[in-house]
C-alpha positions as CSV (number, residue, x, y, z in Angstrom):
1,X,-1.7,-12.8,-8.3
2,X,-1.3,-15.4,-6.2
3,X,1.0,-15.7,-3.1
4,X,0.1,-11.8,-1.6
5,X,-0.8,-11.8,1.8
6,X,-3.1,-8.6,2.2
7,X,-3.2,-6.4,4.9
8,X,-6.6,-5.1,6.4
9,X,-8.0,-2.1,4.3
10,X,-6.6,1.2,5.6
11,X,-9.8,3.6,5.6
12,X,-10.7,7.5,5.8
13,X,-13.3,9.2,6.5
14,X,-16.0,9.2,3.7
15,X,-12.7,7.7,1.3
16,X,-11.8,4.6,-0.6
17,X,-9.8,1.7,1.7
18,X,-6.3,1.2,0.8
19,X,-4.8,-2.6,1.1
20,X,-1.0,-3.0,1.2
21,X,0.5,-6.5,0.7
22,X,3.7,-8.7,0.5
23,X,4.6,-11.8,-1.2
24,X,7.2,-14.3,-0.4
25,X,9.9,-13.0,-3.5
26,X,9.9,-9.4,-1.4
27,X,7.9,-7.5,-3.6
28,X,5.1,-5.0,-2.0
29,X,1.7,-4.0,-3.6
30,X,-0.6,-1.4,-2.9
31,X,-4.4,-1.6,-4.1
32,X,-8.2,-0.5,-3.5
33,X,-9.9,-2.4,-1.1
34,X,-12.1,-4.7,-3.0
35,X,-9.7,-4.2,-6.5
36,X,-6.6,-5.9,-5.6
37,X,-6.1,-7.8,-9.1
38,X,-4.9,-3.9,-10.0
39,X,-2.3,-2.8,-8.0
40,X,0.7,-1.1,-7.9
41,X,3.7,-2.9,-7.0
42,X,7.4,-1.8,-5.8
43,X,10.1,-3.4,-3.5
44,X,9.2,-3.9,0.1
45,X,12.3,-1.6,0.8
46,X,10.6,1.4,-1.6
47,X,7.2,0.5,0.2
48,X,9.3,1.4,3.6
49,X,10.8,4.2,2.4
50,X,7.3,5.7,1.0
51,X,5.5,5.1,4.3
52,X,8.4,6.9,6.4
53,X,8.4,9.5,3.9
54,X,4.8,9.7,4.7
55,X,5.1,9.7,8.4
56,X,7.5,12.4,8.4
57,X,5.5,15.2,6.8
58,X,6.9,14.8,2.8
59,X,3.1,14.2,1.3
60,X,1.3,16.3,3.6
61,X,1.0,19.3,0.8
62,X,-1.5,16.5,-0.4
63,X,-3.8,16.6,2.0
């Protein structure tokens, strides 16, 4: 899709790179590094919400 400005690839340790992105409407997309014509897209404000979620503690039975 055209019109997503991609972040740099978020990266682990021996794991795939993650790429979050925006586009000018307010929509926010999360993909593989080096698949970004599949991603996942949501609000930018459920994007925010996911990533303080994140920071404090809710996914960390995930890890």
């Amino acid at each position: 899709m055209d019109g997503i400005t991609w972040e740099e690839p978020f990266c682990g340790e021996g794991a795939s790179c993650f790429r979050l992105g925006t586009d000018p409407q307010g929509n926010a997309y999360i993909a593989v590094a080096g698949a970004e014509d599949t991603y996942l897209s949501d609000t930018r404000e459920a994007l925010r919400r996911m990533i303080l979620d994140i920071k404090a503690g809710k996914a960390d039975h995930l890890l």
